[in-house]
MMTF fields as JSON, N, C-alpha, C and O atoms, coordinates in Angstrom:
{
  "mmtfVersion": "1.0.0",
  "mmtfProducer": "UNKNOWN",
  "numBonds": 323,
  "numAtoms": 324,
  "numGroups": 81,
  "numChains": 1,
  "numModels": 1,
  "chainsPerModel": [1],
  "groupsPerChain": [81],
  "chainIdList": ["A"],
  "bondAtomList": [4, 2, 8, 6, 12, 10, 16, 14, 20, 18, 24, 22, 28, 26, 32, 30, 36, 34, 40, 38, 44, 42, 48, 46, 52, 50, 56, 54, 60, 58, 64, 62, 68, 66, 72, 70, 76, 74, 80, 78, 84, 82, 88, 86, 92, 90, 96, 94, 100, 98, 104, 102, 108, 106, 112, 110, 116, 114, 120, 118, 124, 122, 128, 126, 132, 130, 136, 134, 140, 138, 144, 142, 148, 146, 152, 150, 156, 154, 160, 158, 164, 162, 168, 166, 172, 170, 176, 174, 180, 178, 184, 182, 188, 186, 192, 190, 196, 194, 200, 198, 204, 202, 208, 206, 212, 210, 216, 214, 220, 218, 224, 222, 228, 226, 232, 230, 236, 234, 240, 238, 244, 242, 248, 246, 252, 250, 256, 254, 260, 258, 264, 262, 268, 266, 272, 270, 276, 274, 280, 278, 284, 282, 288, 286, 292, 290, 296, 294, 300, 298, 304, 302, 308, 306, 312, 310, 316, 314, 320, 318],
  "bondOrderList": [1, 1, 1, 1, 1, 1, 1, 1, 1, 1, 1, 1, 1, 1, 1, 1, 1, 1, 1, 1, 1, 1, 1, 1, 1, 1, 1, 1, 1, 1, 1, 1, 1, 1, 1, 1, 1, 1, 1, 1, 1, 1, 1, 1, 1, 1, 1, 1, 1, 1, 1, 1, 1, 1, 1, 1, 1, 1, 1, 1, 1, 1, 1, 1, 1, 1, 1, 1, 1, 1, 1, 1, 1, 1, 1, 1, 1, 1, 1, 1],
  "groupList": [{"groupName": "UNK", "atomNameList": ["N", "CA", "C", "O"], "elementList": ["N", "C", "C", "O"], "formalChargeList": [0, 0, 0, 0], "bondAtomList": [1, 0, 2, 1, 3, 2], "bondOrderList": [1, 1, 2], "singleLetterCode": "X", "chemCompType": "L-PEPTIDE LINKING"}],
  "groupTypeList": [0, 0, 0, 0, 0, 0, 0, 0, 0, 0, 0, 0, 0, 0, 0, 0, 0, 0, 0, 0, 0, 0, 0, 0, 0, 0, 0, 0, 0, 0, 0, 0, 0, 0, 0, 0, 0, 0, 0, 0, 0, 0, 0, 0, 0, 0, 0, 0, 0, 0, 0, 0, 0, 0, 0, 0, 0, 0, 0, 0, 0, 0, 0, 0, 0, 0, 0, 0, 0, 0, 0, 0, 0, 0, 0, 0, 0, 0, 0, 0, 0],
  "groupIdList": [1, 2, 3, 4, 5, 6, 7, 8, 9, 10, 11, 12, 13, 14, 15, 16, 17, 18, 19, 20, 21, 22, 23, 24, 25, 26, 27, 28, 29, 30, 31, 32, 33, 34, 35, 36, 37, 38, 39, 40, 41, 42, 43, 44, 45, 46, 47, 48, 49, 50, 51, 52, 53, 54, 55, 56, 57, 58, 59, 60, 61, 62, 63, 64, 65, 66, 67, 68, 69, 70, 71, 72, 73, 74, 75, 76, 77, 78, 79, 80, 81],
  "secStructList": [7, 7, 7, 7, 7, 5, 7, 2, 2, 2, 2, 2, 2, 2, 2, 2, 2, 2, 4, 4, 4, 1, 6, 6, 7, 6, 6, 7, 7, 3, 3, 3, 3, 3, 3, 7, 1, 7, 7, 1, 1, 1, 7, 1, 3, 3, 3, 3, 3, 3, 3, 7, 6, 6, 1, 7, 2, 2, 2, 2, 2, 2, 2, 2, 2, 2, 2, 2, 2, 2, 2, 2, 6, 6, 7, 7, 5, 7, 7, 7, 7],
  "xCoordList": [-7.113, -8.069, -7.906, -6.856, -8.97, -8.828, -8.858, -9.548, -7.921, -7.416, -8.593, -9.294, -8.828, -9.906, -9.482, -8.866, -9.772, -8.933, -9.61, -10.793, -8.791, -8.646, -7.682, -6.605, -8.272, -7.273, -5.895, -5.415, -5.493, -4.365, -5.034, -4.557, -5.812, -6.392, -6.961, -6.728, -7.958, -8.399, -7.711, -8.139, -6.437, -5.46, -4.743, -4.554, -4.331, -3.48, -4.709, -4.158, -5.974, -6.818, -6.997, -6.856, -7.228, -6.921, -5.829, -5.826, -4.73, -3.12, -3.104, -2.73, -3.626, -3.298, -4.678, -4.637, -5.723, -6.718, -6.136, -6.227, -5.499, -5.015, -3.713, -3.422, -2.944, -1.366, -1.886, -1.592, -2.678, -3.064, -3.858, -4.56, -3.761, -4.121, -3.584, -4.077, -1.774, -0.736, 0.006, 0.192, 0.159, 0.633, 1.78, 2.708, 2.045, 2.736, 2.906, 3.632, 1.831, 1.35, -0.16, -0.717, -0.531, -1.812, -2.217, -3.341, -0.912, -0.699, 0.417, 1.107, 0.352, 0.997, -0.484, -1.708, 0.717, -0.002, -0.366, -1.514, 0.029, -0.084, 1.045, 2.208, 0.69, 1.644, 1.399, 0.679, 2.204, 2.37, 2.167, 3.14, 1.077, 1.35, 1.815, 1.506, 2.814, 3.055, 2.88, 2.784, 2.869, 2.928, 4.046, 5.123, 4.097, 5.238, 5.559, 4.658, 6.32, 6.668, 6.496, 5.779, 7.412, 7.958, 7.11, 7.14, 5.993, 4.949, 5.176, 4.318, 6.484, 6.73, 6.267, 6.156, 6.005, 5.785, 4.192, 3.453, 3.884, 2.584, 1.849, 0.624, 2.421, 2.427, 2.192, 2.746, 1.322, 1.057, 1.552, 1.816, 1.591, 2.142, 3.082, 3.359, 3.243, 3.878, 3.867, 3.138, 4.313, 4.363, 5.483, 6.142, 6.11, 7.287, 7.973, 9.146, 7.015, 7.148, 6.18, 5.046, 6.49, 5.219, 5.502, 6.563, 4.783, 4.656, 4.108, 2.905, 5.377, 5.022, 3.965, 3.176, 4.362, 3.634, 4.27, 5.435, 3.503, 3.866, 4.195, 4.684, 4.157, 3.971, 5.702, 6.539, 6.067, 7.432, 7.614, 6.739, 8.667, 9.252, 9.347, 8.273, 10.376, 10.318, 9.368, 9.501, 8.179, 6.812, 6.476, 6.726, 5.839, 5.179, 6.04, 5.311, 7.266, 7.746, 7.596, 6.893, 7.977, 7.496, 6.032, 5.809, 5.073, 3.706, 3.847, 3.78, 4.021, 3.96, 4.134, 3.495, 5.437, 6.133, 5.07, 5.285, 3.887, 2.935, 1.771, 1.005, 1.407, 0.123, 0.514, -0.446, 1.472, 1.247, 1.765, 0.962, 2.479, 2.18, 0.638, 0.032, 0.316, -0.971, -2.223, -3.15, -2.242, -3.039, -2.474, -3.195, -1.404, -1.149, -1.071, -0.657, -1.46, -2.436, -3.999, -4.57, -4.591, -5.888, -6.396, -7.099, -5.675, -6.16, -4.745, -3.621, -4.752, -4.44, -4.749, -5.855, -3.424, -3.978, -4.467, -4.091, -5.452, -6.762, -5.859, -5.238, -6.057, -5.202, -6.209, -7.245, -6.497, -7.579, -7.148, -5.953, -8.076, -7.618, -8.401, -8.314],
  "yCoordList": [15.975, 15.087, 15.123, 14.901, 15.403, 15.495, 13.773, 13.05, 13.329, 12.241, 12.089, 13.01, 10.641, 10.579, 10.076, 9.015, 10.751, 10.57, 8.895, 8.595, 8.307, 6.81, 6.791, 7.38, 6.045, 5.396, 4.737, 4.402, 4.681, 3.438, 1.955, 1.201, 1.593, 0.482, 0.063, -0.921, 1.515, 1.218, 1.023, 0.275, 1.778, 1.748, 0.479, 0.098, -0.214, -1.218, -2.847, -3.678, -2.786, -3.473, -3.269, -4.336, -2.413, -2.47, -2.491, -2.984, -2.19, -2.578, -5.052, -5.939, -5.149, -6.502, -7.477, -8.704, -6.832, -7.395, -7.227, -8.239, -6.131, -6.374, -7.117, -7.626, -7.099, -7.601, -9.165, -9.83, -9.897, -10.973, -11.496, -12.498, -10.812, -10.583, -11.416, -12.187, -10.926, -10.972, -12.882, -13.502, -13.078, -14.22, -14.504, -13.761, -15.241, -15.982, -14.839, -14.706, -14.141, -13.459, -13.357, -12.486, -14.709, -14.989, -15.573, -16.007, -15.578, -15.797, -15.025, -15.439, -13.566, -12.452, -12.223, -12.202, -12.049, -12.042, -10.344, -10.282, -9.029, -8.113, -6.903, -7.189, -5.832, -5.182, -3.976, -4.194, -2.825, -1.56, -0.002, 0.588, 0.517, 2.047, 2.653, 2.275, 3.917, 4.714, 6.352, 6.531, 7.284, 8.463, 9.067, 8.885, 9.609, 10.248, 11.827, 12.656, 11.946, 13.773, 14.847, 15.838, 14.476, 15.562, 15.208, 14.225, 16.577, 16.177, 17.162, 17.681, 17.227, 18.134, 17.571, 18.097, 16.081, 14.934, 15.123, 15.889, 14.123, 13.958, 12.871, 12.908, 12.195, 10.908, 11.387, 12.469, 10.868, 11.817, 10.212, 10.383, 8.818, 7.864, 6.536, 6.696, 5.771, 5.045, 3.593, 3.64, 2.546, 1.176, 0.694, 0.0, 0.789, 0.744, -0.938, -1.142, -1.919, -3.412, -4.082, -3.629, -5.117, -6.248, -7.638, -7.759, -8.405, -9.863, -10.828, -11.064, -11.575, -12.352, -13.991, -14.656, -14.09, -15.52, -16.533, -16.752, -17.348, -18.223, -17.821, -18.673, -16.851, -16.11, -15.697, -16.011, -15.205, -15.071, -13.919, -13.068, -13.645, -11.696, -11.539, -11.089, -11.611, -10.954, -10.664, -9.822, -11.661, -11.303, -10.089, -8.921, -10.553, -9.428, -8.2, -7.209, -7.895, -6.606, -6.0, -4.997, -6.183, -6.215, -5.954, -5.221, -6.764, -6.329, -4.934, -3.901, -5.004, -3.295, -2.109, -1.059, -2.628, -1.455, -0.76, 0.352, -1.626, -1.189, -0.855, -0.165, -1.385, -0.629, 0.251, 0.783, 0.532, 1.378, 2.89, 3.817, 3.046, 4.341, 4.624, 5.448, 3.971, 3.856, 3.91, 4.696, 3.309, 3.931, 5.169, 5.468, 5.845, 7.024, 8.128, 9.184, 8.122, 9.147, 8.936, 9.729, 8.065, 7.883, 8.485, 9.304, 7.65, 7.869, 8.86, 8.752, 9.674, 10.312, 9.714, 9.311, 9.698, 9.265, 10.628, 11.797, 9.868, 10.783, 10.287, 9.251, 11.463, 11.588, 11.08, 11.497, 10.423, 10.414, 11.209, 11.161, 12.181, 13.416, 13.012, 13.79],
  "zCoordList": [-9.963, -9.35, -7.834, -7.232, -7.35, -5.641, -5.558, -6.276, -4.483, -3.06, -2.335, -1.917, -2.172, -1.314, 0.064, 0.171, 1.014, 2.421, 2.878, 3.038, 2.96, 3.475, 4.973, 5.064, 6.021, 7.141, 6.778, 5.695, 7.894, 7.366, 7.303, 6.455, 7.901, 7.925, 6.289, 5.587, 6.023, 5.008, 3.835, 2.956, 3.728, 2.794, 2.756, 1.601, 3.569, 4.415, 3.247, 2.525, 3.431, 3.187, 1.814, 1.217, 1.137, -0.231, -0.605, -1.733, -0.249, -1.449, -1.063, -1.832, 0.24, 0.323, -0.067, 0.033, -0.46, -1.511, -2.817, -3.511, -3.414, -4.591, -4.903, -5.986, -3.744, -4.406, -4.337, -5.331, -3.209, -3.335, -4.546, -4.417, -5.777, -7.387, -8.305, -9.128, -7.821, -8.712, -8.208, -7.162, -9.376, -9.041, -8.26, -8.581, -7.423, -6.18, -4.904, -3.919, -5.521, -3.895, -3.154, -2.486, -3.621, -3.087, -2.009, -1.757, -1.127, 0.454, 1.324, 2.256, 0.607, 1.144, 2.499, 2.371, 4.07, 5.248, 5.112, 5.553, 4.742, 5.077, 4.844, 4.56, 4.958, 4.694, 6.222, 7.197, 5.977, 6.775, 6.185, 5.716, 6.229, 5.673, 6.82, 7.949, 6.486, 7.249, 6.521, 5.307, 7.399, 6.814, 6.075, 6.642, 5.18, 4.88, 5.816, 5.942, 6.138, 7.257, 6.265, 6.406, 4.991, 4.232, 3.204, 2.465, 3.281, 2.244, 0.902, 0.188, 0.824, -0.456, -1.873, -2.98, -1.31, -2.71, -2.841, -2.223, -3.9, -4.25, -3.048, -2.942, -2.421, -1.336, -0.319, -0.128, 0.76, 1.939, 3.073, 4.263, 2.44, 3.295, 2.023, 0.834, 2.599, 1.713, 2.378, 3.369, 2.228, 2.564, 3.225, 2.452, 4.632, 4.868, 5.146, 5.457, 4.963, 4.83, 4.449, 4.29, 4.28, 3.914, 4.735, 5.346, 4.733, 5.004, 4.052, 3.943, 3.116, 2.207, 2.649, 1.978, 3.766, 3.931, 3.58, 3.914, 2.788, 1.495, 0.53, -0.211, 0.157, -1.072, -1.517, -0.67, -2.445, -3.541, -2.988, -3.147, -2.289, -1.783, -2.593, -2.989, -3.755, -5.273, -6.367, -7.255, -6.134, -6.702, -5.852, -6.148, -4.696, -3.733, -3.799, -3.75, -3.889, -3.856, -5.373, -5.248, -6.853, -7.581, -8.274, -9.237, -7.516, -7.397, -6.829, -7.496, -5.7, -4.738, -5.337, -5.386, -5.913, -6.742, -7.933, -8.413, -8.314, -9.335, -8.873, -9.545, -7.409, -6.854, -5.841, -5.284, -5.478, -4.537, -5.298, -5.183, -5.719, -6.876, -6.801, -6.117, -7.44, -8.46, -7.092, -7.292, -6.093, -5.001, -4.094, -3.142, -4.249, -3.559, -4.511, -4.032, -6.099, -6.226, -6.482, -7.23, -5.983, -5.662, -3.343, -2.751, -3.1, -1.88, -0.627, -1.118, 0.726, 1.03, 2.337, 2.697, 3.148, 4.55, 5.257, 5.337, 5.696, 6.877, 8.074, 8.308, 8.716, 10.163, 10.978, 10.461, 11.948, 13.183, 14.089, 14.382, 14.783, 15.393, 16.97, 17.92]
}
């Protein structure tokens, strides 16, 4: 299945519309994509923090751990050139 090239912004905006899903992370402030260098993997960026808010760190990290897999073989960070 071809990756559909997404920003970081855009990527950044969908993992924190969805983790704000999962229960006691429905006042998670945001998270961080970054690129990955070593693209020997299937992953071209990954999530290098979050900002729980109000929200449960152990929920919100937990949550992560199940969408962000699951959106980095859907979407591929687009470089802005």
């Amino acid at each position: 299945m071809e990756k559909i090239p997404k920003t970081k912004d855009e990527i950044q905006r969908l993992i924190i519309a969805e983790l704000r899903t999962f229960a006691q992370c429905e006042k998670a402030w945001g998270i961080v994509v970054v690129p990955i260098v070593d693209h020997t993997g299937v992953a071209t960026w990954t999530v290098s923090r979050f900002h729980r808010g109000q929200s449960s760190a152990y929920a919100c990290d937990r949550a992560l751990q199940r969408i962000v897999p699951h959106y980095q073989q859907l979407y591929d960070l687009a470089q802005k050139h």
